[in-house]
C-alpha positions, 0 to 999 in steps of 0.5 A, a space after each residue: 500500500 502507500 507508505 514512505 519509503 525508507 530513507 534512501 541510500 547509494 547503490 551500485 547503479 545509483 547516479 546522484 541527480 545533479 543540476 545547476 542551480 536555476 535563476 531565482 524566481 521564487 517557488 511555485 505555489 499560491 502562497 508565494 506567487 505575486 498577484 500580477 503573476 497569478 493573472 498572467 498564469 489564467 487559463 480561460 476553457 470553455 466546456 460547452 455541448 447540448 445537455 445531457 452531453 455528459 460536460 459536468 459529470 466529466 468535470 467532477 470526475 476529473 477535478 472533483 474526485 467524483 467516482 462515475 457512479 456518483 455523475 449519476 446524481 448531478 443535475 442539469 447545469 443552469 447557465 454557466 458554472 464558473 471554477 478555478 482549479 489551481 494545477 502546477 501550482 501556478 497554471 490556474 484553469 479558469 473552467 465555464 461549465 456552459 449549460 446546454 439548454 436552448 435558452 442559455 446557448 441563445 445567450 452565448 451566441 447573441 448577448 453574452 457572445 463577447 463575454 463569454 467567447 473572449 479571452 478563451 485559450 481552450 474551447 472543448 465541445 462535447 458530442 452525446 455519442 449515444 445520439 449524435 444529430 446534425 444540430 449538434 454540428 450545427 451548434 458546434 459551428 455557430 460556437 466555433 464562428 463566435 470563437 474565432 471572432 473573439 479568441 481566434 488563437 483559441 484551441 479546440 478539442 471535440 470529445 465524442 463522449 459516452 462511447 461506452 454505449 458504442 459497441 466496442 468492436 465498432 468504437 473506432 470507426 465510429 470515432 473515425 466518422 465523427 472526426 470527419 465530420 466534425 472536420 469538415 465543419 471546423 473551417 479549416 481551423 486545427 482540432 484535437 478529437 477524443 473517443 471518451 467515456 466516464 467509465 474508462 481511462 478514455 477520459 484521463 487520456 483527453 484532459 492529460 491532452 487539453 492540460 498539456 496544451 495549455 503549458 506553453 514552455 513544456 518543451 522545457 520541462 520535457 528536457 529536464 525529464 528526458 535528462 532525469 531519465 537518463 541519469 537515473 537509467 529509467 526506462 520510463 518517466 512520467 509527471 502527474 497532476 496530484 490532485 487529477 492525477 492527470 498526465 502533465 508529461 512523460 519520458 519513453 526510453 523503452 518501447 512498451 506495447 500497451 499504449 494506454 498505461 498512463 492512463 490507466 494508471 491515473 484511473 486506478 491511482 486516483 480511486 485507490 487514493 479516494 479508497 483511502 481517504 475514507 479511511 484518513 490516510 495519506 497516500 506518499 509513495 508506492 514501490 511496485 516490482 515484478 519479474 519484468 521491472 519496477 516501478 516507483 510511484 511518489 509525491 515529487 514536487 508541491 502539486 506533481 507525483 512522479 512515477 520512474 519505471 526502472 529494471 528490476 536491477 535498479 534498486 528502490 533506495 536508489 530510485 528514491 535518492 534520485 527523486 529526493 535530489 531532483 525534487 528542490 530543482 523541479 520545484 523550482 524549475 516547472 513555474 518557468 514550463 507555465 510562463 509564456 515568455 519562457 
């Protein structure tokens, strides 16, 4: 279960995790950030769709640590639902959760266009796969024109949601269809699509996507994996979200062939974590290994976890020095990941 590792000692195949210091810009997190620094790190992302699309169950999956049976309760969304969901310490996501009844999406399209639609970095429009019509086309349309009036810079992502209704032997080329239609009606503009579903990892894979499109200087912090990789002989790295367990990045060096292990990982970490804090306990660190590799899964920075996937040669202590000695300069580092200016 989780528990906190014993204190880390060198090994044979230990690589101590060396880094120049970085330039002092002071540590991420919302206790320390100056106020004009917090604006510039907003992110503005409209989730919009006809009701009953599944938008606020998603949401409260993903950001409020609901388990998929318990969306069952959720009432309809009444106009716009506003939060602010702090990741990375500094990246704040500034979500409108945008009803999808006839009278609201008449507002967003005539008197509320200009408030709604301005200053949007990220549009998401969720398709109710379980009846698919050429309204919802239409409707994506019409919120499409009104984005590219006010945020023309804006991204896009189209969620085919509720696939686990599609039979599974027909989800792909259902997905593939949509995509094409949904293409041709996007006016040549860049869009992203997703086959999803509450019940499945589907959905962590779609939001770990929109929240990475939303750091403009992850290339920076992708370098600093890959050069943690290396020196630490890992297999595999990937950074997680804490509190979503959301995919922010990851590291490949060795090829494997299940291509959804991230995000089954987040799923099934994310409801071990709920399990258990019903009973009060505060999850740290897990060491997994097997006859094939191990794998280190532990807090690392204030709002990230890290999981190293190393050879079973590799030693946990040693994993774990590696962690502790990068962790003081990805603190420090990944505010800089969120900074438009690099």
């Amino acid at each position: 279960g989780w528990r906190e590792g014993p204190p880390a000692t060198p090994g044979p195949l230990a690589h101590p995790f060396w880094c120049p210091s970085a330039p002092s810009r002071g540590l991420a997190g919302a206790h320390c950030r100056p106020r004009g620094r917090e604006l510039a790190t907003m992110r503005k992302c409209l989730l919009m769709g006809r009701s009953g699309s599944g938008k606020s169950s998603m949401r409260t999956i993903i950001f409020a640590s609901y388990m998929a049976r318990e969306t069952q309760r959720l009432s309809a969304t009444m106009g716009i639902e506003h939060s602010h969901v702090g990741l990375l310490g500094g990246l704040v996501l500034n979500l409108w959760d945008c009803g999808g009844q006839s009278r609201f999406i008449e507002s967003y399209l005539e008197t509320q266009q200009k408030q709604v639609f301005s200053s949007v970095k990220v549009l998401i429009f969720t398709f109710d796969m379980s009846e698919m019509v050429e309204a919802d086309l239409q409707l994506y349309e019409n919120y499409l024109d009104a984005l590219s009036q006010h945020s023309p810079d804006a991204g896009v992502f189209a969620l085919f949601h509720k696939m686990d209704l599609i039979d599974s032997n027909e989800r792909e080329a259902v997905i593939e269809r949509s995509r094409q239609m949904v293409l041709e009606r996007s006016r040549g503009r860049q869009v992203t699509c997703f086959g999803t579903s509450i019940w499945d990892e589907t959905l962590y894979k779609a939001w770990s996507a929109i929240v990475y499109s939303l750091i403009p200087q992850i290339s920076l912090l992708e370098q600093q994996l890959q050069d943690f990789a290396r020196i630490s002989e890992a297999a595999e790295v990937v950074l997680f979200e804490k509190s979503t367990f959301l995919v922010v990045s990851h590291v490949t060096r060795v090829e494997y062939p299940e291509q959804h292990r991230f995000e089954r990982v987040s799923q099934l970490m994310k409801a071990f974590k709920l399990g258990c804090s019903r009973f009060k306990a505060m999850p740290h660190s897990l060491f997994l290994t097997n006859s094939l590799f191990s794998a280190l899964l532990q807090e690392f920075t204030t709002d990230t976890l890290l999981l190293v996937v190393t050879g079973r040669d590799v030693r946990a202590p040693v994993t774990r020095m590696n962690v502790d000695k990068a962790r003081p300069y990805f603190e420090h580092f990944i505010p800089r990941s969120w900074d438009e200016q690099g």
